[in-house]
N, CA, C and O atoms as a GROMACS GRO file, in nm:
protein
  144
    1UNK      N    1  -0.362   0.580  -0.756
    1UNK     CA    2  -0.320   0.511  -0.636
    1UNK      C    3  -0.376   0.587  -0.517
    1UNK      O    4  -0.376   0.708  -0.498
    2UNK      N    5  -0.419   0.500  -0.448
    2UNK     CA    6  -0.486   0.566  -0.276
    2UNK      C    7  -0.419   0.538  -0.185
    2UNK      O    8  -0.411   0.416  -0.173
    3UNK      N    9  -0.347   0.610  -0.088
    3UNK     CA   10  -0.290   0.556   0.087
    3UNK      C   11  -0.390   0.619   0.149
    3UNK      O   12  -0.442   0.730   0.134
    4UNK      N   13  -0.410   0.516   0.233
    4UNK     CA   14  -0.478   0.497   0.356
    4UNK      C   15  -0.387   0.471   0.454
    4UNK      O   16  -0.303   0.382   0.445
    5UNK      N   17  -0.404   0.565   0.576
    5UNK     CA   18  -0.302   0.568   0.693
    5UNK      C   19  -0.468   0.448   0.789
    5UNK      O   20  -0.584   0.484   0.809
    6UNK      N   21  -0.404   0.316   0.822
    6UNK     CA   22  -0.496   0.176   0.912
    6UNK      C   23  -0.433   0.222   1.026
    6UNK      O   24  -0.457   0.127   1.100
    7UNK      N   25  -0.376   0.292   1.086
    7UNK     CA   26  -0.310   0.241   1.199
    7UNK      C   27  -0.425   0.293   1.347
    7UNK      O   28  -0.407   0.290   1.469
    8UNK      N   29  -0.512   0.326   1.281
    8UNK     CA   30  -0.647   0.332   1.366
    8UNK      C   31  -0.730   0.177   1.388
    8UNK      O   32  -0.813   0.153   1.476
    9UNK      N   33  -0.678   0.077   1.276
    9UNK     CA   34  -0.747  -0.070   1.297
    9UNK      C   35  -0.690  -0.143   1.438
    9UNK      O   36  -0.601  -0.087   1.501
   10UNK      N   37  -0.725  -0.222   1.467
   10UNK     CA   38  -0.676  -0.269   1.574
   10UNK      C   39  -0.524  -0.401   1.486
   10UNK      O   40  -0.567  -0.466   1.391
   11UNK      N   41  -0.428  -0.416   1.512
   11UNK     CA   42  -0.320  -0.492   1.478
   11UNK      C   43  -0.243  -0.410   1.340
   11UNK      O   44  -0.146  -0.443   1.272
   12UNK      N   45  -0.305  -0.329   1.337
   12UNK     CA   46  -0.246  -0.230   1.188
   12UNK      C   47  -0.153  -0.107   1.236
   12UNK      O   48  -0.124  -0.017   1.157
   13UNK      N   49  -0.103  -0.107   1.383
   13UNK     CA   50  -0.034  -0.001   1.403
   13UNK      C   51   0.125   0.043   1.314
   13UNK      O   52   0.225  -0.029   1.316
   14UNK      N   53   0.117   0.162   1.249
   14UNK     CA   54   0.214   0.220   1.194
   14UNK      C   55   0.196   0.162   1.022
   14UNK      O   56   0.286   0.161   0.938
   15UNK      N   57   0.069   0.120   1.004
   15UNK     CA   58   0.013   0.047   0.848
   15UNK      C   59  -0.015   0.153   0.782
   15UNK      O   60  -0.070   0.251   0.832
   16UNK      N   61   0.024   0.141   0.649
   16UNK     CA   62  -0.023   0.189   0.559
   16UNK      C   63  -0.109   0.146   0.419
   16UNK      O   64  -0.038   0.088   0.336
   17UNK      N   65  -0.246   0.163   0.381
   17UNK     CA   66  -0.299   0.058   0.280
   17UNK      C   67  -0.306   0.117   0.113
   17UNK      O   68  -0.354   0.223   0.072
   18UNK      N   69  -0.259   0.040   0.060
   18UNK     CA   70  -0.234   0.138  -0.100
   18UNK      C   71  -0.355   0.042  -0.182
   18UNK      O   72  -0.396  -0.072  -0.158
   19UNK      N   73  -0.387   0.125  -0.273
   19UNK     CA   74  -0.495   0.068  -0.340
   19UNK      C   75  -0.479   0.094  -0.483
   19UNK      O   76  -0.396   0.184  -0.492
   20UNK      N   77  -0.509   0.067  -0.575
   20UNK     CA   78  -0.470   0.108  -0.712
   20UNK      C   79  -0.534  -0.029  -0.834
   20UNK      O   80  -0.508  -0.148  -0.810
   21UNK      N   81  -0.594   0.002  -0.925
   21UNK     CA   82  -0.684  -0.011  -1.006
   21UNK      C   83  -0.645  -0.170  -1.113
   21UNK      O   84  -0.720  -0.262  -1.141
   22UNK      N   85  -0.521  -0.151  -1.144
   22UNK     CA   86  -0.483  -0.281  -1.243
   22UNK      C   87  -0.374  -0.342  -1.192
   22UNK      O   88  -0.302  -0.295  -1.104
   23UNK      N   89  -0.362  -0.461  -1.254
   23UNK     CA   90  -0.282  -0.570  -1.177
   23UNK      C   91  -0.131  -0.532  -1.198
   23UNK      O   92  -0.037  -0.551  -1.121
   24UNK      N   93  -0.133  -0.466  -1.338
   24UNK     CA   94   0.005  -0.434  -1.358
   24UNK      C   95   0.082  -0.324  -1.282
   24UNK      O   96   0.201  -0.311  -1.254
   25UNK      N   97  -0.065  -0.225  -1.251
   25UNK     CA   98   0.009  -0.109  -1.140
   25UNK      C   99   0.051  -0.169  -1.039
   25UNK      O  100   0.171  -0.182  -1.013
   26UNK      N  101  -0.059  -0.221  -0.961
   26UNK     CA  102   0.012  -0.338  -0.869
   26UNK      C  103   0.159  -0.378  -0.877
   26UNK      O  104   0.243  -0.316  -0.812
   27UNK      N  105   0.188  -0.472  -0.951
   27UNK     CA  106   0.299  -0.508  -0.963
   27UNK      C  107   0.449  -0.404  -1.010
   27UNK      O  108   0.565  -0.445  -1.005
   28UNK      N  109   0.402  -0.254  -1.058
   28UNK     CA  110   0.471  -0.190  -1.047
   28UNK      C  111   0.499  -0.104  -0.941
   28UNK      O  112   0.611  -0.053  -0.938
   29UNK      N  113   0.407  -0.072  -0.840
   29UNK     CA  114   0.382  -0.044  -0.697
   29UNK      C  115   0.472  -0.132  -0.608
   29UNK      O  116   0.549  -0.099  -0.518
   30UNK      N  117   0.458  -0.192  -0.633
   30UNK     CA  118   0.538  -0.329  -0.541
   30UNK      C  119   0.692  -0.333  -0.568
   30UNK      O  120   0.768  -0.337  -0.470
   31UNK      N  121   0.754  -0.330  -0.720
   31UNK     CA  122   0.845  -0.297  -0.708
   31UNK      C  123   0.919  -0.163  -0.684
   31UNK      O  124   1.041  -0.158  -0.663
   32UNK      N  125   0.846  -0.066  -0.688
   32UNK     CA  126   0.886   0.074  -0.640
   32UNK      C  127   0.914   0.027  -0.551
   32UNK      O  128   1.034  -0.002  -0.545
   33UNK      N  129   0.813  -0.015  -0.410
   33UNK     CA  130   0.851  -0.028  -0.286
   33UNK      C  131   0.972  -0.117  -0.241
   33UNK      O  132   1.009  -0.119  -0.124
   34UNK      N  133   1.015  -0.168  -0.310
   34UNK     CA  134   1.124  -0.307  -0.289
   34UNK      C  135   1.226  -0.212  -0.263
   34UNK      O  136   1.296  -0.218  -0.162
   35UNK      N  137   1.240  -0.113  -0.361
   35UNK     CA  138   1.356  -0.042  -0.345
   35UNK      C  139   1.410   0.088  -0.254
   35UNK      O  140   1.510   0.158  -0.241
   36UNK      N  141   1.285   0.074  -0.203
   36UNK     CA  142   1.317   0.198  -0.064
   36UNK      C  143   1.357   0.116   0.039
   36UNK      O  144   1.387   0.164   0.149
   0.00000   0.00000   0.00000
């Protein structure tokens, strides 16, 4: 998994971009985040 701090893009202030390899990490990424 990769974070990337965007908040240097223009409309991305306080963004963060995650990146990660298979669909299933994905979808387990996603629910990690649900729960914070």
């Amino acid at each position: 998994v990769l974070v990337r701090n965007v908040s240097g893009y223009p409309l991305m202030e306080n963004c963060l971009r995650f990146n990660v390899g298979l669909k299933e990490e994905n979808d387990r990424l996603l629910e990690q985040l649900k729960r914070l």
